[in-house]
N, C-alpha and C positions, 0 to 999 in steps of 0.2 A: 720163327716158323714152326717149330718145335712145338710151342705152345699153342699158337694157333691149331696146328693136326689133333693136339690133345683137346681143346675145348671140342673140336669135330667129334671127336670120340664119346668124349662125355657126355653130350649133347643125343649119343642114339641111345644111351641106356635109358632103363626105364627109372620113373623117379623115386622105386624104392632100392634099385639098387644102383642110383646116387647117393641116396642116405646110407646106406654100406658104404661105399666110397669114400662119403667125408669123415666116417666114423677110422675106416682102414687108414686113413691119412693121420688122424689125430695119433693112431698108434704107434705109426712111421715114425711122427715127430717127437715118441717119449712121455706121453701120458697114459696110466695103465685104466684097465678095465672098461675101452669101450664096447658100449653097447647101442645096440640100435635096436627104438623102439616098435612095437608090431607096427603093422600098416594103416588101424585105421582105429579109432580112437586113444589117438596120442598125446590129446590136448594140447596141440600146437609145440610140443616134444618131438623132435625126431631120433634121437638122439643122446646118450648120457657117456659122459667118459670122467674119469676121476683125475686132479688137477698134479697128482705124481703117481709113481707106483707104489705108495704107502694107502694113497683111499683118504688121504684128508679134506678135500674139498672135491664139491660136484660142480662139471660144467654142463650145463644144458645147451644144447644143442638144436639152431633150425638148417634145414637146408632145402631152398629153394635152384629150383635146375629150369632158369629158365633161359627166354633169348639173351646173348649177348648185349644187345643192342638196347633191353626192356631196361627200367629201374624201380628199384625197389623204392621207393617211398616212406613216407612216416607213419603213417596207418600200417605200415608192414611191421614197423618194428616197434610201434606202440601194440600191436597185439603180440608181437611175441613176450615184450614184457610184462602185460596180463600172465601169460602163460607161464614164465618165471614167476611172478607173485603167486600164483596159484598155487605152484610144486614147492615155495617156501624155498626159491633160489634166490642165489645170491651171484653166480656170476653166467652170463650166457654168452654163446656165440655163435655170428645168424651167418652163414657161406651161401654163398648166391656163383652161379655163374653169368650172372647180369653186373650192372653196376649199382649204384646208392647214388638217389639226391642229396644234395648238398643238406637238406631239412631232416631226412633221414640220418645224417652224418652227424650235422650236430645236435640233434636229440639224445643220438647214443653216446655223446660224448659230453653229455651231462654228469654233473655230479649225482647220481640215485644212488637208492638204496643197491639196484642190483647191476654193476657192472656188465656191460655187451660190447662186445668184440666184434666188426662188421669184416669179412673178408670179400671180395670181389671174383669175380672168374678171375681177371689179370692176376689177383696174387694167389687164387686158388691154383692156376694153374703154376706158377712159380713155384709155390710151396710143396706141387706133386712131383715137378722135377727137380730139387733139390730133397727131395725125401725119398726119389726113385719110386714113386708111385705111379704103374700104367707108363715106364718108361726103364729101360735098359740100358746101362752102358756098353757103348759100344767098344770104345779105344781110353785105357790109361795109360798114362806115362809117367814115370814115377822117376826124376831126378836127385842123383844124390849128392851132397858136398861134404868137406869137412867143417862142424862146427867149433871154429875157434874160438868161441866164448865160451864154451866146453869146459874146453883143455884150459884156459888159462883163468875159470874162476876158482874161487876156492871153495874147495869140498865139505 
């Protein structure tokens, strides 16, 4: 249910600041320096975050905010990899808050030159609640025990 109210939510922003969104998630989960690209000749870029906080690899980034219910197709993600080949990437990753055809799926999960990562709304949304993204906890509870494999390994 949780996840459900959030894709509602997602779904009113406007679609440059979804691409915030996905870029503020990328940094929740521990990849430094994202950045989101201007709004309007991006070359099919939405998106750049760096693959740690050192800077040694670039992920390009697309994100589509569409219906739930719509799918992304292969024509979606054969142009986003133009758009990697273009920028002289090497690894991408397309977030939809829709789903992916099965053709869409296994194109990306070819062997290419440039690796893509496809995320869905269902694990988009996953990924925001377990990263506390557009969601707050309400109640922890935090239980303690003795660890006896502690005490009795040796130091």
């Amino acid at each position: 249910a949780l996840a459900d109210d959030l894709m509602l939510e997602i779904l009113k922003m406007s679609p440059y600041d979804f691409e915030k969104l996905v870029v503020q998630l990328l940094k929740n989960m521990g990849y430094g320096e994202p950045i989101a690209t201007k709004k309007s000749g991006d070359e099919g870029i939405d998106g750049l975050v760096k693959a740690d906080k050192f800077g040694f690899d670039t992920i390009y980034v697309q994100a589509k905010q569409w219906k739930p219910d719509s799918t992304v197709s292969r024509p979606e993600i054969q142009k986003f990899l133009g758009a990697l080949a273009g920028q002289g990437a090497s690894k991408g990753l397309f977030i939809t808050t829709a789903k992916y055809s099965s053709e869409a799926i296994l194109f990306a999960q070819r062997h290419l030159q440039q690796k893509i990562i496809l995320v869905d709304g269902e694990m988009l949304t996953r990924l925001m609640i377990e990263y506390n993204l557009g969601v707050s906890v309400e109640t922890t509870y935090e239980v303690k025990r003795i660890d006896y494999d502690f005490f009795h390994e040796e130091i």
